[in-house]
Structure formats: structure tokens, C-alpha cells
C-alpha positions in Angstrom: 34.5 -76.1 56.4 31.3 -77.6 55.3 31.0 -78.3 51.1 28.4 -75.9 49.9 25.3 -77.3 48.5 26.6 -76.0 45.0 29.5 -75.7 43.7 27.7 -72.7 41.3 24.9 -70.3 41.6 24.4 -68.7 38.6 21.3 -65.5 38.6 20.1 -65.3 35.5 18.7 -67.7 33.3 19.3 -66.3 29.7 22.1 -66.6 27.1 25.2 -65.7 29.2 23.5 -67.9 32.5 22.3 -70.9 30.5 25.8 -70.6 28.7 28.1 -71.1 32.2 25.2 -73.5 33.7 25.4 -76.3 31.2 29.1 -75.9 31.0 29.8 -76.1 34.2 27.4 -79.3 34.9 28.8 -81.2 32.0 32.1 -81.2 34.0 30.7 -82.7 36.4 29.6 -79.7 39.0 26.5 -78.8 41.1 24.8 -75.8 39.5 22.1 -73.9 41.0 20.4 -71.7 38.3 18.8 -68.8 39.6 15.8 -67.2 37.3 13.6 -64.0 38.1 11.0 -64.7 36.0 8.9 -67.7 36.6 7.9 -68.0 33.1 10.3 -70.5 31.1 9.7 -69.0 28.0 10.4 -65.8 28.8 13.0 -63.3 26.8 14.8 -60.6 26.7 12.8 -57.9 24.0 14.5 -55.6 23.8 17.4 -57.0 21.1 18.7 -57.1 17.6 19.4 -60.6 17.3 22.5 -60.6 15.8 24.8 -63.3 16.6 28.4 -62.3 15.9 30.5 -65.4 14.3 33.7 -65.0 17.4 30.5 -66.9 19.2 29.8 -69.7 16.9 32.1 -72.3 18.7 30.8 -71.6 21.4 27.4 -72.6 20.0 29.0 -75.4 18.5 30.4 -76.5 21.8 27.2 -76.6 23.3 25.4 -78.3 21.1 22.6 -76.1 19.8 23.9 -75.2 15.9 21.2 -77.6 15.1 18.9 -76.4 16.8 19.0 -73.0 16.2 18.8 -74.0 12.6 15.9 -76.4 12.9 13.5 -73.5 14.5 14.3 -70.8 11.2 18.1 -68.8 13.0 19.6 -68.3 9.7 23.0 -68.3 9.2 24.0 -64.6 9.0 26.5 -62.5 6.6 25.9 -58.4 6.6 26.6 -55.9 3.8 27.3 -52.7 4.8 27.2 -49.0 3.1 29.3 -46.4 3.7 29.6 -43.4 1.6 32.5 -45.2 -0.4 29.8 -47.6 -1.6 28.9 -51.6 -0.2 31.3 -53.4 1.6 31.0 -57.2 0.9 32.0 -60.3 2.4 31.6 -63.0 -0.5 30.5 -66.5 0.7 30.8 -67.7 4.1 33.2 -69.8 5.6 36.3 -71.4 4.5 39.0 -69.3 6.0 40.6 -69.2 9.5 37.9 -67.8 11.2 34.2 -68.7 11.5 32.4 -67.3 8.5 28.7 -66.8 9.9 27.3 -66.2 13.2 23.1 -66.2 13.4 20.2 -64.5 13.4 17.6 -65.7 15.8 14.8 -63.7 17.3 15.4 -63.9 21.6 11.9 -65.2 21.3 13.1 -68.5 19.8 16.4 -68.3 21.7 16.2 -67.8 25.6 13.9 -71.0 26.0 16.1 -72.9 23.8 19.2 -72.7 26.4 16.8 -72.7 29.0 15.6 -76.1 28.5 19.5 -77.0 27.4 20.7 -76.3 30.9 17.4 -77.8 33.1 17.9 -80.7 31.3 21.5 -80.8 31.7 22.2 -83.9 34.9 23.6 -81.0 37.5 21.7 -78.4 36.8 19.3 -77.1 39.2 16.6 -74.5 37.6 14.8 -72.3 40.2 12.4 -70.0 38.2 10.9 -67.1 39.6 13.7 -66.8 42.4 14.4 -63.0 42.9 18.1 -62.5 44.3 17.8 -60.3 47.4 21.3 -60.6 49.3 24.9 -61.9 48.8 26.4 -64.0 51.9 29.7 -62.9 52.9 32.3 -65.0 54.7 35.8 -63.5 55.4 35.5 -61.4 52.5 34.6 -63.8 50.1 31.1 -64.5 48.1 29.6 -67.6 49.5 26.2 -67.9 48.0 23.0 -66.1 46.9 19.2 -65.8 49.1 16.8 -65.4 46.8 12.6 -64.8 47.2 10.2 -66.1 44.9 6.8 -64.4 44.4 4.6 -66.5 46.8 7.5 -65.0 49.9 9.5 -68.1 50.6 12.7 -67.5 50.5 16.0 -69.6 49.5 19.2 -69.9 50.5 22.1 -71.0 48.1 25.4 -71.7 49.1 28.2 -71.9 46.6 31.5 -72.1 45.9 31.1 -69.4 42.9 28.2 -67.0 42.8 27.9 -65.6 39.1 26.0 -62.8 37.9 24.3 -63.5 34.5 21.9 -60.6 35.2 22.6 -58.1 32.5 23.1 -54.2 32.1 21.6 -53.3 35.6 23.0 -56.5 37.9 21.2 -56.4 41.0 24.3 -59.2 42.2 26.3 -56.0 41.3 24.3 -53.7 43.5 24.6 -56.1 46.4 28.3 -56.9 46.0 28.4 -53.0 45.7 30.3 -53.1 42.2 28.9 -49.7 40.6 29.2 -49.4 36.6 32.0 -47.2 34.9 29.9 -45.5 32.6 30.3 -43.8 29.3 28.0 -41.9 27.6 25.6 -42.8 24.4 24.7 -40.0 21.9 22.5 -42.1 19.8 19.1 -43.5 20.5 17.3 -46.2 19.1 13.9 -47.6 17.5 12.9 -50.9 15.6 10.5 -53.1 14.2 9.1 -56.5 13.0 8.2 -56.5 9.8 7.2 -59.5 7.4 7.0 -60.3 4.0 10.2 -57.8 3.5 12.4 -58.4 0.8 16.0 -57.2 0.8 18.2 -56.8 -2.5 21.0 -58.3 -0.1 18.5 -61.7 0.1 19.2 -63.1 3.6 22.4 -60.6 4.4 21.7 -58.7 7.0 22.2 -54.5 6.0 23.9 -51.9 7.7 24.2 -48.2 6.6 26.6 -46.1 7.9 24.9 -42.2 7.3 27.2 -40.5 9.3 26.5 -40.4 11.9 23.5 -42.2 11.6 22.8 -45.9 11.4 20.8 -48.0 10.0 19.8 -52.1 9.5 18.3 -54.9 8.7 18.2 -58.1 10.4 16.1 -61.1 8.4 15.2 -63.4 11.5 13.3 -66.8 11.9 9.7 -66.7 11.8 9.7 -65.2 8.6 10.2 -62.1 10.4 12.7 -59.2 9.5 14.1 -56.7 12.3 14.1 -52.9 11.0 16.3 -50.4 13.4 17.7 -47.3 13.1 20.3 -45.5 15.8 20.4 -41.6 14.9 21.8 -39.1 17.1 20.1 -37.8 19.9 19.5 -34.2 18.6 17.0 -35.7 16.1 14.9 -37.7 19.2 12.3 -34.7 19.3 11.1 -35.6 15.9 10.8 -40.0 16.6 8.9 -38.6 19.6 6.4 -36.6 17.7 5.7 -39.0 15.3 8.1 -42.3 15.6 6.3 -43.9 12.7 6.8 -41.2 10.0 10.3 -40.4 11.3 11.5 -44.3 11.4 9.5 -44.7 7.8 10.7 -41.9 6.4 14.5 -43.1 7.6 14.2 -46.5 5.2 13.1 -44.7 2.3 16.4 -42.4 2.2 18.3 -45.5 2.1 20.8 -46.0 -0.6 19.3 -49.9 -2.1 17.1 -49.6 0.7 14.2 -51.9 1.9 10.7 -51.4 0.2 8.4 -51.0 3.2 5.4 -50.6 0.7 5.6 -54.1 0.0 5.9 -55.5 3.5 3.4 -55.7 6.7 4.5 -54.0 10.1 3.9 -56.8 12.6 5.0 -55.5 15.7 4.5 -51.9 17.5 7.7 -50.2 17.9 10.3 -50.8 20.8 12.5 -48.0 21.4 15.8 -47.5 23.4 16.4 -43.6 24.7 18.7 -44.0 26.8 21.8 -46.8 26.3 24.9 -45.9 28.2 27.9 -48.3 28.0 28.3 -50.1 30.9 31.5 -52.0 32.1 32.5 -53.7 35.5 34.9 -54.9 37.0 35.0 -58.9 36.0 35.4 -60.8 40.0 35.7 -60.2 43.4 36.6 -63.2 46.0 34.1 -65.8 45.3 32.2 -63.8 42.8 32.3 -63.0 38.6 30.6 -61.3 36.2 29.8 -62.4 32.3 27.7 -61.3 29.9 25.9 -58.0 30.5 26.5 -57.9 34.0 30.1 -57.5 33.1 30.1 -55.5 29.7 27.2 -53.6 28.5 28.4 -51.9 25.1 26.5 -50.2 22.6 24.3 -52.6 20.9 25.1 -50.8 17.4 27.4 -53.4 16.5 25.9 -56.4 17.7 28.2 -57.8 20.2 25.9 -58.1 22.8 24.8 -61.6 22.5 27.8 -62.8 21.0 29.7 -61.9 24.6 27.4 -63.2 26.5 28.1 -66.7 24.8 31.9 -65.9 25.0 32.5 -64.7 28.3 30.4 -67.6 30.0 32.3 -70.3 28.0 35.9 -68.4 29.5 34.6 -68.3 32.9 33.8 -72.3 32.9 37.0 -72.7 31.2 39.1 -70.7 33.1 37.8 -71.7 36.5 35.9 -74.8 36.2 38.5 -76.8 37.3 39.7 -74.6 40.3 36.7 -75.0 42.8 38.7 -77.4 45.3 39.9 -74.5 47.6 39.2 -70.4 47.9 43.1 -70.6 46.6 42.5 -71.9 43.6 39.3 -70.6 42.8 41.0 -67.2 43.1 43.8 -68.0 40.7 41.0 -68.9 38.1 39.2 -65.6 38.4 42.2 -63.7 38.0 42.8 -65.4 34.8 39.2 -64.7 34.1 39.8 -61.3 34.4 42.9 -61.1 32.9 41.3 -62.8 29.6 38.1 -60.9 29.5 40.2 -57.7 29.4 42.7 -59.2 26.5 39.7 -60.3 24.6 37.1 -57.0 25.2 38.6 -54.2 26.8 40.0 -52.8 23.0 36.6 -53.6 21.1 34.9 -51.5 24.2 37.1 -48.6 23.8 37.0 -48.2 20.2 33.3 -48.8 20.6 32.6 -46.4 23.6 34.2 -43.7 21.3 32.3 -43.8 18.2 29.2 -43.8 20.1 29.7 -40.2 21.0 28.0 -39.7 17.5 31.9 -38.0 15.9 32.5 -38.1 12.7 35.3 -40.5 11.3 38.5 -40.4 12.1 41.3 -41.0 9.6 42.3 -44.3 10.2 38.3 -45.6 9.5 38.1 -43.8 6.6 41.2 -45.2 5.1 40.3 -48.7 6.3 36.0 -48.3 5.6 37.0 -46.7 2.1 39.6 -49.8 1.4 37.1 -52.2 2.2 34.7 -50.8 -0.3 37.8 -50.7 -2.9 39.1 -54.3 -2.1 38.1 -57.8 -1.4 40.8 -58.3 0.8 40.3 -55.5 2.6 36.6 -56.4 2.9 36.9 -59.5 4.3 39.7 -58.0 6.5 37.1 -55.3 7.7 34.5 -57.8 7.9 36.9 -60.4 10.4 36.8 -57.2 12.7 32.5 -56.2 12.6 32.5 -60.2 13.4 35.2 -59.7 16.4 36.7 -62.8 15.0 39.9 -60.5 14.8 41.4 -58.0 17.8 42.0 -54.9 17.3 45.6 -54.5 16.6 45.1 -57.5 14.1 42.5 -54.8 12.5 45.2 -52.3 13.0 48.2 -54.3 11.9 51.1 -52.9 9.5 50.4 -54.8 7.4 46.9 -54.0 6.9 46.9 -50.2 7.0 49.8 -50.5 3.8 47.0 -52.5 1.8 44.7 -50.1 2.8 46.8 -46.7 1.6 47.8 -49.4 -1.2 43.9 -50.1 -2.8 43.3 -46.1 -2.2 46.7 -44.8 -3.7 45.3 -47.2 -6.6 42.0 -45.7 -6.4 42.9 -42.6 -6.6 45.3 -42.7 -9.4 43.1 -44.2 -11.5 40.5 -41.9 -11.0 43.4 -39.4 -12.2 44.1 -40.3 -15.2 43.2 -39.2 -18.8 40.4 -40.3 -20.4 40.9 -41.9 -24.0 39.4 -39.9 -26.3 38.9 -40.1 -30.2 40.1 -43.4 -32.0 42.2 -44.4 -28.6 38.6 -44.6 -26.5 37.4 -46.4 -29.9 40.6 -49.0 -29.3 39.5 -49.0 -25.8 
């Protein structure tokens, strides 16, 4: 059989794409990168930002720490409020697990890893290429034809195709891979806003209303990202008046922001209807990362940090494999088979609380611990940051601190008050 022009095509040209392209090209394959927008500095708006620390080797692998850094991402930490009070992760770093992830506006992002991967020797960018079939050859994926906006077309052959196309992968409609979805029962609203000052300095904030939530993201730019997800039985009042309702949201916030003392700079983007979204990771010849393969709800900022992950597994898992369909195969199952390990618990867990419920008892034991203890915090903060799985969250060992710290708490709370010459003594 004739070798394949590529050894990779890759649609979609943002975090998870740019990830897999320049990974895949510094070991040595051909990469065709496959973009729908012809603008290079184009982004994806609709986003919080928020870097999760599981992805910061990644970033460190390829090379952009630095530059993220250099063009304002700050390194990111989050306090978050519950109705047991803050829970607090002090300092960053120095443990087993990365201690900060970043916050960096898409803006500033997207073109970044863009111009990583076209300037990676390998890597073939084709902006404003519009993916319009899948090539099929004895069951297997075989490349990509694409259409760019002046109606010449393109035909990529490849070893791999990859769909790096997010929530609503048009590779996915062609390879006829529908979604499993799960419902949302929260919407969503936010804002730019600068000059903000927050009592948690460059923390990002999260409140936890029950079921309502709330944030705050400082960014680069000097910019700082306001959003709120309440349930859907209060989107009739954001629709009548989004400002009021979004404004009025912040001020009921326990240490809140002071919106009074900051300038709106942007309008404000909304997201009515999120479903989670989850597919099926390969077929013969073909794999999904990023998006495209898990679309969960954006609440707890996984998003972006997935997108990083699951492109560096694909490369890893399969970059060496391309010499035969055999091979190749082997990789992708392996793909799968660690995409699952890795996301398929966090999705769950997710998918359920996004149904809008109330706690259940094992998060208020572990939320209430966390708030109690800075063990427990930093334990509860491993798992917001996915450094951690989820039966590493749920561990023994974990749930007897947490009924320890309580048991404590609750004791004390329990027990006489000195009074008289013995409160004096006190």
C-alpha cells in the first residue's frame, strides 16, 4: 500500500489539536493540521480559563510555562465557600502533585499553541480548511477532505485522523459516532471586568450556594472573569434583566467581590444550554481528544485542562505505533483504555451533581472536613485540581480523617463553656 502523505491529520487547531500536533511532529512525524477558521488568532469565547494543575506537565512538556507567564497567565490557586466556611489551600507547590495550574484568557492562549505547532519542523497548518468527509478503506479511517472558503477542496491522507473539534465534532458526525448525553440543570452567564479587587488577591473564588455557583477568575490583561451557574428554574429572571440578576448575584456573596469599585469591560456571554457530552475515544484509524471526546460541565474547570491531557496520551500512547493498521490499533485501544482510567470517574461524579441535587452525605462530610482541616483541604483541593482520582478522594483513609476533624468539631462545639473565675483562668 502506498504511505499516506501524513502520518496525522488533526481538525482542529486549538488547545487539544495544537497539543497532539506539536507532539507528534517532535517525534519525528508528518502532521497535517486542519483549522476551520482562517483567522490565526482566533479563539474559543465562550470559556472560563481555568487551567486545572493535572495539566501543568503537560504545559511544561511543551514548552510554553514561559510563555504563558510572559503574556500576564497567572499562576492559579482557588478558595472556595461552602456553608461550612472557606476552604483553603495554603501556598502552592511543594508536595507530590503540581500545586498551580493557570489562568489565561483563550484570547491569549489559542494563538500561542497555534504558532507553537506551525512552527513546529512537521507540522503542516491549513487554516480555514472546513472538514467535509472521512475516507474509508476496509473499515478503517484513512484521511480527511476538507473545503476552504474560496471552494477548493483538499484531500489528506493519513495514517491517524484525529478529531480536536470540540463539543459538537463534525469528524464525529461523519464517522457517525453520536454523543451519550446527560443532562445540565444549570445555566450560565459571565463577564470581564477590570480594576476588580478580590480579598483572595490573585486566588481565583468559588461559592458553593447550593445549588448555585459562583466565581471568580483574575486573568491576564488585567482582566478578571465573573460567572455564575444557577439552576435553570431561575433563567426567566437572567432573561428579563441578565444585568441586575448577575449583579445582584455578587453582592449576596459571603466576602464577595465589590463590583462598585470595578468597570464592566465586556457585554455578557451566556451558556443556556450545556449538556455533558461523552464519546466513544477511537474507531479503526480514527480518535477523539479533547472536547470531541469529553464535553463535561464546565463548572469545575476541567475543560481545558483535558484537552491538554488527553492529546499528550494519544501521542504517547500511539505515536510510536503508526508502522502498520496492527499496531496502530493496539495503541488506540490503549488510548481508550487510559482515557477511561483517567476520566470516566471524574465524568460521573461530575454528570451527577450537575442535575442541580443537593449534597449527598459523603460531600458533606468531605466539604465540611475540608473547611475544619488543612489536611483535609489540601486533600479536597488535590481532587477540584484532578491531580488525584477518585477513589484516592474516596480512600479509607481519607473518609476516617474526615469523620475524625468533624467528630472533633463537633465535640468541641459540645462542650461547657467556662464561666466565672474558670473563663477568667481561661
Amino acid at each position: 500500500m502506498t504511505r499516506p502523505e501524513y502520518d496525522v491529520a488533526i481538525v482542529g487547531a486549538s488547545i487539544a489539536g495544537c497539543t497532539a500536533a506539536t507532539l507528534f511532529a517532535r517525534g519525528g512525524l508528518r502532521v497535517a493540521l486542519l483549522e476551520s477558521r482562517a483567522d490565526p488568532n482566533a479563539y474559543k469565547r465562550v470559556c472560563t480559563h481555568f487551567i486545572q494543575a493535572s495539566a501543568t506537565p503537560t504545559i511544561e512538556r511543551l514548552g510554553v510555562a514561559q510563555a504563558i507567564e510572559a503574556a500576564g497567565g497567572i499562576r492559579n490557586g482557588i478558595d472556595i465557600w461552602t456553608r461550612w466556611g472557606w476552604i483553603r489551600r495554603e501556598g502552592n507547590g511543594g508536595g507530590r502533585y503540581p500545586g498551580y495550574g493557570y489562568n489565561i484568557r483563550r484570547e491569549t492562549l489559542d494563538p500561542m499553541l497555534r504558532r507553537l505547532a506551525a512552527s513546529t519542523p512537521g507540522v503542516d497548518l491549513l487554516p480555514g480548511h472546513v472538514a467535509e468527509r472521512l475516507f474509508v478503506d476496509g473499515g478503517r479511517i484513512v484521511g480527511v477532505g476538507a473545503r476552504r472558503g474560496d471552494e477548493t477542496t483538499r484531500d489528506v491522507n493519513a495514517r491517524l485522523v484525529v478529531a480536536a473539534d470540540g463539543r459538537q465534532s463534525r469528524i464525529a458526525e461523519l464517522a457517525l459516532v453520536p454523543p451519550r448525553v446527560k443532562a445540565h440543570n444549570r445555566f450560565g452567564y459571565f463577564a470581564y471586568y477590570r480594576g476588580m479587587s478580590l480579598r483572595s488577591g490573585t486566588k481565583s473564588q468559588m461559592w458553593f450556594l447550593e445549588p448555585d455557583i459562583a466565581y471568580t477568575f483574575p486573568n491576564d490583561g488585567g482582566l478578571t472573569l465573573l460567572a455564575c451557574m444557577p439552576t435553570k428554574d431561575k433563567l426567566a429572571g437572567f432573561k428579563a434583566n441578565v444585568e441586575t440578576a448577575f449583579e445582584l448575584m455578587f453582592r449576596r456573596l459571603p466576602e464577595g467581590p465589590s463590583l462598585a469599585h470595578a468597570e464592566r469591560a465586556s457585554g455578557f456571554l451566556g451558556m443556556v444550554e450545556m449538556p455533558n457530552l461523552s464519546r466513544r475515544p477511537t474507531l479503526p484509524g480514527l480518535a477523539f481528544i479533547g472536547d470531541a471526546a469529553l464535553a463535561t460541565d464546565p463548572l469545575w474547570g476541567v475543560g481545558c485542562g483535558w484537552a491538554f491531557q488527553s492529546a499528550e496520551w494519544l501521542v504517547d500512547c500511539v505515536g510510536d505505533a503508526l508502522a502498520t493498521d496492527q499496531l496502530l490499533d493496539r495503541g488506540l485501544a490503549r488510548y481508550a483504555r487510559r482515557h477511561h482510567a483517567a476520566l470516566a470517574a471524574h465524568d460521573f461524579l461530575i454528570c451527577d451533581y450537575a442535575t442541580g441535587r443537593p449534597y449527598n452525605a459523603l460531600e458533606r462530610l468531605l466539604y465540611s472536613a475540608a473547611a475544619r482541616d488543612p489536611a483535609a483541604a489540601r486533600h479536597f483541593q488535590e481532587f477540584g485540581a484532578r491531580n488525584i482520582s477518585v477513589g484516592q478522594f474516596l480512600s479509607p483513609r481519607a473518609l476516617a480523617r474526615a469523620l475524625w476533624v468533624n467528630a472533633g468539631h463537633w465535640w468541641r462545639s459540645r462542650r461547657p463553656k467556662p464561666t466565672g473565675r474558670a473563663a477568667q483562668r481561661a
